[in-house]
N, C-alpha and C positions, 0 to 999 in steps of 0.2 A: 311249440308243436300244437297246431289246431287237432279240433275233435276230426276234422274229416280225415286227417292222416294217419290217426290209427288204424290197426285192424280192432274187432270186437268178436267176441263169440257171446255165443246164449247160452244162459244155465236156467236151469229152473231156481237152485239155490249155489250164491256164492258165500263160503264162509272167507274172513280175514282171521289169519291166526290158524297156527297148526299147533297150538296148548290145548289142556286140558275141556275148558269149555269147548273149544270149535273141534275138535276132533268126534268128542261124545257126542255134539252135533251130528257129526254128518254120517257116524255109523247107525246113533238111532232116525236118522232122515231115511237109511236102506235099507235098515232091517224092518221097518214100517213098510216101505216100498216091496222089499221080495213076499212079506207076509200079504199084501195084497195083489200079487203079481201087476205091480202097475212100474213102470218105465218111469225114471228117475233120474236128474241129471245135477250130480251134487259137486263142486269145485272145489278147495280150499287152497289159498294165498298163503305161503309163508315167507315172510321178509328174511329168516336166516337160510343159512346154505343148507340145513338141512333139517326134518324136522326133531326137533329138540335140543337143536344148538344155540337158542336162545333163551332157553329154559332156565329156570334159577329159584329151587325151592331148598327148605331144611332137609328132607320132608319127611314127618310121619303123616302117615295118610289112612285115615278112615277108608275101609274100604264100602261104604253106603252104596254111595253111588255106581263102584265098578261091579257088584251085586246082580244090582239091577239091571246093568247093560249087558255083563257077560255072567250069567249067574255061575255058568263053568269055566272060570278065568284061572283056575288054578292049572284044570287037565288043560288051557290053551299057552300054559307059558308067561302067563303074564309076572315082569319081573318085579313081585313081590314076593320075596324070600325072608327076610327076617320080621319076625314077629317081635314086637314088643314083649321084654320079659322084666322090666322094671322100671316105676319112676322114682326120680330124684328129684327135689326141687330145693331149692341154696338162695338164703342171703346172703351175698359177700360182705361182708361188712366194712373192710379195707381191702389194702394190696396183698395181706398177708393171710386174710379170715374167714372164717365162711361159714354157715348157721343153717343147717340142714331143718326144712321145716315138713314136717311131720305131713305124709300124704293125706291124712284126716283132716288137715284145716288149713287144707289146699282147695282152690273150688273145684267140681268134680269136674268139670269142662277139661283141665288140665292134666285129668287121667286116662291114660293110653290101651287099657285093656283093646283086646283085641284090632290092636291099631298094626301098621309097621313099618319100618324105617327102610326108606327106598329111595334111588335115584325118579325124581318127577322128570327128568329127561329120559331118561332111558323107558319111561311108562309112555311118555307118548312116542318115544320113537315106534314102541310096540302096537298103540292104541293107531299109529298110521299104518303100521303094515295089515291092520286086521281093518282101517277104514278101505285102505286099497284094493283089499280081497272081495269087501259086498261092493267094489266098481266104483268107489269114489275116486276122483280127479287130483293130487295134490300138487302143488306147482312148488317148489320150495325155490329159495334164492330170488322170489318174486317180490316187491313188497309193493304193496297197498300205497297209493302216493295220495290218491284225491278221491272224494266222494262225488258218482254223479248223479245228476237231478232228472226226472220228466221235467223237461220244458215249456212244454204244452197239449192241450186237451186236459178230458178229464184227470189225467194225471201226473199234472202238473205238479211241481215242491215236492214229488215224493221219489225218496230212494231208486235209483234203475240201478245200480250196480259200482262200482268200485275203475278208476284206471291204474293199472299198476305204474312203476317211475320209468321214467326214461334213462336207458343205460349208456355211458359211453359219452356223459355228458363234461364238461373239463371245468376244473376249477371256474373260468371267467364265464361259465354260461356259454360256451359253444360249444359245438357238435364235435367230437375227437373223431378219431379216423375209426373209432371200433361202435362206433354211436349205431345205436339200435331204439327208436321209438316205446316208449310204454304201449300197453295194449289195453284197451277195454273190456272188460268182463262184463255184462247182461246177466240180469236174473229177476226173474219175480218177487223176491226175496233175497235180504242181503243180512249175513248173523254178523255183527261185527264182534272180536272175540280177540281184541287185540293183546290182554293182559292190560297190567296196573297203569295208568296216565294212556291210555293209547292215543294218537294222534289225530285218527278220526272220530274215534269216540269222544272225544274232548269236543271235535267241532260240531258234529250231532248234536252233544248236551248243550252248546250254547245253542245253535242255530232252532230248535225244535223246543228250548227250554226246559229241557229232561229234568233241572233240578229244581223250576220253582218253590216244590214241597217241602224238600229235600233241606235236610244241614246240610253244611258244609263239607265238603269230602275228608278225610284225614289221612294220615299217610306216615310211613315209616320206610327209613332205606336199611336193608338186609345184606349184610355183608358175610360170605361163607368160604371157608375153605376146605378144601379136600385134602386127609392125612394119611399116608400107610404106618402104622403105628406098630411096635415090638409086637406078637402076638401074645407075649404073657401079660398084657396089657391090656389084649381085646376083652372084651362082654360083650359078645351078638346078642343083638336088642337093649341095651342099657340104655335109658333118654335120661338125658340131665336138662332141667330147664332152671331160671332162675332170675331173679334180678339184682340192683345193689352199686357197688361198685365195679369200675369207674367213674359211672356216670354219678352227677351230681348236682345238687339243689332240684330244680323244674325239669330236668333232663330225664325223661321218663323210658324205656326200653326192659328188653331183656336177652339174655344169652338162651344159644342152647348148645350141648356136647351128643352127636347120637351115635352107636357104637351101629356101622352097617354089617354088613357080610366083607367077607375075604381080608380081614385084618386091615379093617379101614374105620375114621370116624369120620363125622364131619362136622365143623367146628363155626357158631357165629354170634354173629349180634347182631340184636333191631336197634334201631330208636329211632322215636318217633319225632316227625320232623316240624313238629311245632317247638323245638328246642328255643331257649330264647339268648343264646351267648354266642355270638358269634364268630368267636375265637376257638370252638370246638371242633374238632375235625372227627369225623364218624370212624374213618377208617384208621386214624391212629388209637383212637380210643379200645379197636376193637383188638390191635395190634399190642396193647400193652396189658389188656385184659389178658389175653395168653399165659404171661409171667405169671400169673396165680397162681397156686401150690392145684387148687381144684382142678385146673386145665391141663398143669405142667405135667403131672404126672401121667395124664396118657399119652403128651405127647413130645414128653423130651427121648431123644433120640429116634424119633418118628422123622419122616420124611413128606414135607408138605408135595401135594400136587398137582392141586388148579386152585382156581381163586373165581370169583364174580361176584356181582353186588346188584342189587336189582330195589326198586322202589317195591311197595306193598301196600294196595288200598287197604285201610282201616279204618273207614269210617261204620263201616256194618250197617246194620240196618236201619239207623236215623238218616243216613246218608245216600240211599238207593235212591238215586236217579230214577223217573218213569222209563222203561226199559223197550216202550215200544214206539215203536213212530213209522209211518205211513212208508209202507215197503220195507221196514226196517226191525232189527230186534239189537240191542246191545248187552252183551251175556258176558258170565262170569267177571272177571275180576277188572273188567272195559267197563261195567256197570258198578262193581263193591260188594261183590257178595261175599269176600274172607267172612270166617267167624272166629271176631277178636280172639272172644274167649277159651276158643279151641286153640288157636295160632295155627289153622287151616282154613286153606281155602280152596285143595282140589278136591275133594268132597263135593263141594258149594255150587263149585267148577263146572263140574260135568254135571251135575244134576242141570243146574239153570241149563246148560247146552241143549240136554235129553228133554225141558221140556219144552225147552223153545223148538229141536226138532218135532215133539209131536204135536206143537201149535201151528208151525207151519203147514206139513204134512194133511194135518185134516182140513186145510181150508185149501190147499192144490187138490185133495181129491175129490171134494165137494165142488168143484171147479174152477176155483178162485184162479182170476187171471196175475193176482200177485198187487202187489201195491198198496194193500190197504193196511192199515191201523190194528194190528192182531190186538186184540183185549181181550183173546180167548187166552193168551198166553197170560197176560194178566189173574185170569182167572185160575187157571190153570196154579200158577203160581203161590197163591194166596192158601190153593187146598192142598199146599204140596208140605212137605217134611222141611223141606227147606226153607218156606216161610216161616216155621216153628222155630225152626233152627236158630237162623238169623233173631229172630223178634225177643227168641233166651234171653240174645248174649246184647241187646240193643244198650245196657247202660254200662256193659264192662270197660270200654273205651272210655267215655263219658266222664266214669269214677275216677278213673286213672290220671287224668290229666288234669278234673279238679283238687282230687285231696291225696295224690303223689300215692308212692309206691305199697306205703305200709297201709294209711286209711284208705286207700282204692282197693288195696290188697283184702283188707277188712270187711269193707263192702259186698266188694264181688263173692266172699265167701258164703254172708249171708244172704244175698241176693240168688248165688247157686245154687245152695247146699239146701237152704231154708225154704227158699220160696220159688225153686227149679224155676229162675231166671224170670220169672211173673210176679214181681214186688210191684205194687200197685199204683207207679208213678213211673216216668222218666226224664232222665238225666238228659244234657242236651249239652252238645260243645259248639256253638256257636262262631267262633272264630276262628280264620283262615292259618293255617301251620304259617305262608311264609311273615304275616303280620306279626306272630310273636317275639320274632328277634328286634332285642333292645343294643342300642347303640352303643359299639366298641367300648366307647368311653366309661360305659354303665358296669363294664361287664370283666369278670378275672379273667386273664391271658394266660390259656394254659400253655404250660413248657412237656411236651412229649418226649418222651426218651428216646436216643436213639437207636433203631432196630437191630437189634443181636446177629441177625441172622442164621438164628438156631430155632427160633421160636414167632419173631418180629422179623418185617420185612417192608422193604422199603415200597412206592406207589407204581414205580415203573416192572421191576421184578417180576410184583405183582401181576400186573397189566400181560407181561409174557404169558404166565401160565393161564390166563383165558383165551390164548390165542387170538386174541383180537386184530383184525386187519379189515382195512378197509383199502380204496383203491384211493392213491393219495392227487390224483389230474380229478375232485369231484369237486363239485359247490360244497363248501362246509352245511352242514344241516342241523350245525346249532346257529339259530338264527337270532341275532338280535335286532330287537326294535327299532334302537335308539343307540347307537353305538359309541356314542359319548357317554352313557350312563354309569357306565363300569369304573371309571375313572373320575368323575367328575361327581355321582351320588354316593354310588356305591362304597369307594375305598374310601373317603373321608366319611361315612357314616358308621359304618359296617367293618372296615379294613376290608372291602371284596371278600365277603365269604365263599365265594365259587371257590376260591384255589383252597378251602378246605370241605365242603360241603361234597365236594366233587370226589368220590372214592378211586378214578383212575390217573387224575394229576393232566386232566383236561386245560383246564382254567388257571392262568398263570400270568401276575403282574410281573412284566420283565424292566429293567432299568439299562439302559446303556445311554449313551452319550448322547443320543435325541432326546430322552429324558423315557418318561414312564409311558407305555403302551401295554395294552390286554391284549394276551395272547390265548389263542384256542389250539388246542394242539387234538384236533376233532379225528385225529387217527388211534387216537389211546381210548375212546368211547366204548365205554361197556353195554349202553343203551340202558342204564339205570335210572334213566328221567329224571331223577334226583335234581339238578338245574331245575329243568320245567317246573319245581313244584317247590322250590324252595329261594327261588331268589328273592328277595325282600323288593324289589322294584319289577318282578314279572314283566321283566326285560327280555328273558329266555324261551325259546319257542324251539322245543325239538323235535324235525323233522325227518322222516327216514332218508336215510342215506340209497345210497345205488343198492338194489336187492343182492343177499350172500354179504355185507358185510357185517363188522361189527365181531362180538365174541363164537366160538364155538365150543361150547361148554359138553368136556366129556364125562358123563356116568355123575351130574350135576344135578 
């Protein structure tokens, strides 16, 4: 489909992404606009069906940032309801054991006062109905497929705006009968605000070289599920965090249990994805962690009832990408602003949003025709709370993944507690997550147990309760490169870690009587990037699918 066959419209600002960042975005883009009664024309792109269907947090959430943007968020409804009223923090120490370590010589990053346990979907479903009210534009079911350029004149290589995908398009690359053209979006400004690995954000950061300065990115896949649990079992606001077992040797992560409202918890594990065995599988790990005495008891005879897993940048603030490029801003968690050592990152989120809107913003009203190089958000940035933020917790990462769970653990305490996160050096992780996987051959095979179905559950089951669908006549949009590699590098090096790396049972060596072939079964995709960021041959490129599909995560 050429450029001249779409249609296009003009924005002044298009955001990608209806999360946490691009939503904060574009409410502080209006409320800047109606305080100066100036005309304002703000869009946001969301790839899932609806906004928050592709959301996937623990979440306790600082509320800093929602403060600031709605200082009366509470008289407007916003759904944070349970407060924090305790922390836990556990070393398991086996399958049977667990070492409750004393919140004193915990680092203080890891304490929750005045925090609270909430659905991060149902916050932005909310943070859209209150963008929609100051007159922002949201398009959901839409997705962001390509980034476009000025072509030529003075502004030329820089940012014009975004084409969403073409719908209706059929496995082989032809036009189905229900085929609808993508459309182009125009803007002066383009927030890109996709969440963790996003797929234009990725190409920005190479094409404009966002990460020269920058480490390496790092990354963890977060796997959660939603529980209705006995009520003599609730504790509205109880947060358990913790690390330990399962995991093992270099295997770095952690759990958490948080008790919500209406006799519910929500249950997961991270780990970080520079693991180096490649016989581990994330989501059975996280499946047999459950079995714990720690876990079981809130949730034996509990009734599981959704499931997702989502990648999570964690490189923090050694890893920030330059954030601005010419027509351009790449915000929240599409740039790496989590902070490790909180284990948030919508905080982080919507700040960077709120000040990339008020960097925009003053240079539209000043007259700027749009296109240029914002280094006021830069600036902007550097004087902001969030700069502090980040710059804390810059070695928590770092420590963790050189001297493991206990001496990282050690570290960060003094680093926190001692020297509030300004210890007079820093830590630096150098190396790419999927480089650290050492060869099959090097490495223990572990035997996973099989799932109870009381507590453990199997990868397809799973896959139901996120509702995942896509429309199955589309181009697969896990893309490989090389499509011999899977089979030829991959499983005689590796054994194919996709078919475990993979938390929806995507990626799958099948054997029948032609002998062995890699199968994608790209209708099970939870859009947890996870692939993209971990295949040891960076063979994997995932692209979005037809807009509305993929998960739709309720009250997640």
């Amino acid at each position: 489909m050429s450029e001249a066959e779409r249609e296009s419209m003009e924005f002044d600002v298009v955001i990608v992404g209806a999360g946490p960042a691009g939503l904060s975005a574009a409410i502080r883009l209006m409320q800047q606009a109606q305080a100066a009664e100036q005309e304002l024309t703000v869009c946001v792109v969301e790839k899932g069906s609806e906004v928050g269907a592709h959301i996937l947090s623990g979440a306790v959430i600082e509320p800093r940032a929602l403060n600031e943007l709605f200082p009366d968020w509470r008289d407007l409804g916003a759904p944070l309801k349970t407060a924090v009223t305790e922390d836990q923090i556990y070393l398991l120490k086996d399958a049977d054991s667990a070492r409750r370590i004393p919140n004193a010589l915990a680092p203080k990053t890891m304490h929750n006062d005045g925090n609270y346990v909430a659905s991060l979907g149902n916050l932005c479903r909310w943070l859209g109905e209150r963008a929609e009210e100051l007159g922002v534009e949201i398009f959901p079911g839409f997705a962001a497929a390509e980034v476009l350029y000025h072509d030529d004149g003075p502004l030329k290589g820089s940012v014009k705006g975004i084409a969403t995908g073409d719908m209706g398009v059929t496995a082989s690359g032809e036009q189905g009968p229900n085929y609808m053209p993508g459309m182009e979006l125009h803007a002066k400004y383009t927030l890109f605000t996709e969440g963790c690995r996003g797929h234009l954000g990725k190409q920005l950061i190479e094409k404009f070289a966002l990460d020269q300065d920058a480490d390496p990115q790092h990354y963890g896949i977060g796997i959660k599920e939603l529980w209705d649990i006995d009520p003599s079992k609730h504790q509205p606001g109880l947060v358990l965090h913790g690390a330990g077992w399962p995991l093992e040797g270099d295997t770095n992560g952690g759990f958490f249990l948080y008790h919500a409202e209406d006799n519910q918890v929500v249950v997961g594990l991270i780990i970080d994805l520079n693991y180096s065995n490649p016989w581990l599988s994330p989501f059975d790990e996280f499946q047999r962690m459950k079995h714990h005495p720690l876990f079981r008891q809130y949730l034996e005879g509990g009734k599981r009832v959704s499931y997702g897993a989502r990648a999570i940048t964690k490189g923090g603030f050694n890893s920030l990408p330059k954030m601005t490029m010419p027509g351009a801003l790449l915000l929240g968690c599409d740039a790496g602003t989590l902070n490790f050592s909180k284990i948030k990152g919508t905080h982080t989120a919507m700040k960077s949003g709120m000040l990339g809107a008020e960097a925009v913003f003053e240079a539209l009203a000043a007259g700027d025709e749009g296109s240029k190089d914002l280094t006021a958000f830069t600036d902007k940035f550097k004087s902001s709370w969030l700069y502090d933020d980040l710059f804390r917790s810059r070695n928590f990462g770092p420590a963790m993944h050189k001297f493991g769970t206990l001496l990282g653990g050690a570290f960060n305490f003094v680093d926190q507690n001692i020297f509030g996160g300004k210890i007079p050096f820093t830590l630096h992780d150098t190396r790419r997550d999927y480089a650290e996987l050492k060869p099959a051959s090097e490495c223990k095979q572990i035997e996973y147990p099989k799932p109870d179905g009381k507590l453990s559950f199997d990868k397809l089951s799973s896959v139901f309760l996120s509702n995942t669908n896509h429309e199955e006549d589309q181009p697969c949009h896990l893309k490989l490169k090389d499509a011999s590699i899977p089979l030829s590098i991959n499983l005689p090096k590796w054994a194919e870690p996709a078919q475990r790396y993979c938390p929806a049972g995507v990626y799958e060596v099948v054997e029948d009587a032609q002998g062995k072939r890699f199968q994608i079964n790209a209708q099970n995709c939870v859009h947890c990037k996870t692939c993209d960021i971990k295949d040891p041959s960076q063979n994997i490129t995932w692209v979005t699918p037809e807009g509305g599909g993929g998960p739709t995560y309720p009250n997640m």
